[in-house]
Structure formats: C-alpha cells, structure tokens
N, C-alpha and C positions, 0 to 999 in steps of 0.2 A: 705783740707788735703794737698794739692798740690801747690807750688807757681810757678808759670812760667812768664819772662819776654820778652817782645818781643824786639828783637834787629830789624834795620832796614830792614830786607831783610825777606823771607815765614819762617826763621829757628826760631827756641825757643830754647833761651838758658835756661839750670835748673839755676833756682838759688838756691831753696832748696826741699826738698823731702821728704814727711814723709812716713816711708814704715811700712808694718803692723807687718812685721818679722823685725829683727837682724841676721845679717848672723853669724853665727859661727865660720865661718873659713875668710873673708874677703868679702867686698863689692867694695870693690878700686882696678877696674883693670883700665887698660889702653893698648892700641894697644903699645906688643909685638917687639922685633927684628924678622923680617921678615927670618933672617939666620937660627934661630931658626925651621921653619916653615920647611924650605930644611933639615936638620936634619934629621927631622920625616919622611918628604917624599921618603927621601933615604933608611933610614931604609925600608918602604912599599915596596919599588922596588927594594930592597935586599933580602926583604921576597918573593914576586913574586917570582924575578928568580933563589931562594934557593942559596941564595950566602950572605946569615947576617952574615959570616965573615968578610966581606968587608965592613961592617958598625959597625966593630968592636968598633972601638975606637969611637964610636958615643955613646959610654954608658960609666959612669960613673964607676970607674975601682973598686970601692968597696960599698957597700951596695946598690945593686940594687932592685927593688922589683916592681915584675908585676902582678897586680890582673884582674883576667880574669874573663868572666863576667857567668861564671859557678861558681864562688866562688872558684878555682883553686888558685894557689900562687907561685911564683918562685920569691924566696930571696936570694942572694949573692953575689959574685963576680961577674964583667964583665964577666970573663972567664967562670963560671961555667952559667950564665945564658945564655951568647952564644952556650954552648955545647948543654946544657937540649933544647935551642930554634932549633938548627939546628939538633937534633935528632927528634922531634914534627914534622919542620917542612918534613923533608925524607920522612914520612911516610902518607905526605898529597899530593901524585899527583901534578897536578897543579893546582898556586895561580894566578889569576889575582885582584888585586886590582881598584875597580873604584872609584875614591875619589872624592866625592861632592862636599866637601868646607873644608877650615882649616883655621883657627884663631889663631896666635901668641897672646900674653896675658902677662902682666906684672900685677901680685900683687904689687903695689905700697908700701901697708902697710907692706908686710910678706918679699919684696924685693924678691920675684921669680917667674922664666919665668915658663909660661905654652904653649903649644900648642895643641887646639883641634881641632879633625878631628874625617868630615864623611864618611866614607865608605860602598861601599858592596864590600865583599868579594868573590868572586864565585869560585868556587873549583870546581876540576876537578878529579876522585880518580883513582886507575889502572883499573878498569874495564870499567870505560866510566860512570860513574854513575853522574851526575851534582848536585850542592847543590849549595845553596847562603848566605850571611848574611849579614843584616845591622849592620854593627858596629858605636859607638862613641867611639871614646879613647881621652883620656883627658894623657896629657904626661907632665910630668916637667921635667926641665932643672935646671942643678947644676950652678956655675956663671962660670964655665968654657963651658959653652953649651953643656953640656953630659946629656944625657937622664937617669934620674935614678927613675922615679917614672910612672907607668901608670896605671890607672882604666880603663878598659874596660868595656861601657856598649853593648847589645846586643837586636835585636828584627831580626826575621824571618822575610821574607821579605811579604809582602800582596800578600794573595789569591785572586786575583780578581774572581768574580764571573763567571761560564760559559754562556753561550749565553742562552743556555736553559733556566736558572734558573732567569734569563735577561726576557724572553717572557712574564712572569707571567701578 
C-alpha cells in the first residue's frame, strides 16, 4: 500500500502514499507563516484580558463567521462580530487561557492560511464558581492575515477518578 525510501540518515522520505480516504476539502498543507500563529494568539490574550477590541483589526473587516462548538454562529462584519464578542465576553468573569500547542498551516492547493490551536479555557464567573474547557479552534486567515473563518471544536476536561474508587 505504502512506498517509502530511505535517504541516508534514520529519516524516511515519502515518496508516494496510497490513503484509504480522499480528503474533500485538501490533503496538501504545509507548515504555515509563523505571524500568522501571533494573530491568533493575541486575539486569546485579548479575549483573557476582555480587551478584543484591541485585536480589532485582527479580523477581517467584512464577512466574518464563527462556528462554536455548541452549534452557535456569528456572521458579519468585523465590527458587528467584535460587539456581539465583547458583549459574550462581559458577562463571563474571568478568562485565563492555557494554550498547548498551535500550528500555522498553509493549504498549498486552496492557497489559504490556517492556524490551529489547543487550549483549556478556565473561567472564572462573579460568584467564585470555577469551570474549564478543552477547546481546538482551527482559524483561517484571509491573504492579508485577518482572521475571518474559525470552527470551534469542544470536550470537558477528564474526570479523573477519586482515590476511593482507585482502592477497588
């Protein structure tokens, strides 16, 4: 199924790949502008310190569209997604972001940047109440480097088991 050659050193280059799927949307990425990657990240530590107007201009000034991982949607303007995000965000306490890892990404074939990132989210709400979540956001970048596309997926962070339930 698989053809692999060996060049002189422990690596293996591909030389060809037979895959059991066809991707539908593109198979040809390639590592990203790294600038790209600081975008997104500022955005997150805009969102923290409830200040994403100052990461204004970091999105794309008309057809913007964020799909959250509740099945939620905000479509339009810069302007009108910054409002609707900085009303959302008011009424959430506070955000600290802990980000994993993140990956700039170039579609070779489609010709557009992507940037994905992991996070948990931990939130904090006005009574002292703590929450958390693991996020992945997958975010595209227009060819001027403005954010105008992100899916949000979502999982709860693991229950680990208690001690008790541990003894068995």
């Amino acid at each position: 199924m698989e053809s692999m050659k060996s060049t002189g050193s422990d690596s293996m280059q591909q030389d060809t790949l037979s895959y059991p799927y066809t991707a539908d949307y593109s198979s040809k990425f390639e590592m990203g502008n790294p600038k790209n990657a600081l975008t997104i990240l500022q955005l997150y530590k805009d969102w923290d310190n409830n200040t994403l107007n100052n990461s204004k201009s970091s999105f794309a000034e008309m057809n913007d569209t964020l799909v959250f991982y509740d099945g939620t949607m905000l479509a339009g303007s810069r302007d009108s997604i910054v409002a609707v995000s900085d009303r959302m965000r008011a009424g959430m306490g506070t955000v600290q972001s802990v980000v994993h890892a993140w990956l700039p990404l170039r579609s070779v074939d489609r010709n557009e940047d992507w940037v994905i990132v992991w996070v948990k989210e931990l939130r904090t709400d006005a009574k002292g109440k703590k929450d958390s979540t693991e996020l992945q956001e997958t975010w595209r970048l227009d060819k001027d480097g403005k954010a105008n596309l992100l899916y949000q997926y979502a999982q709860q962070p693991v229950k680990m088991p208690s001690s008790a339930t541990q003894k068995k």
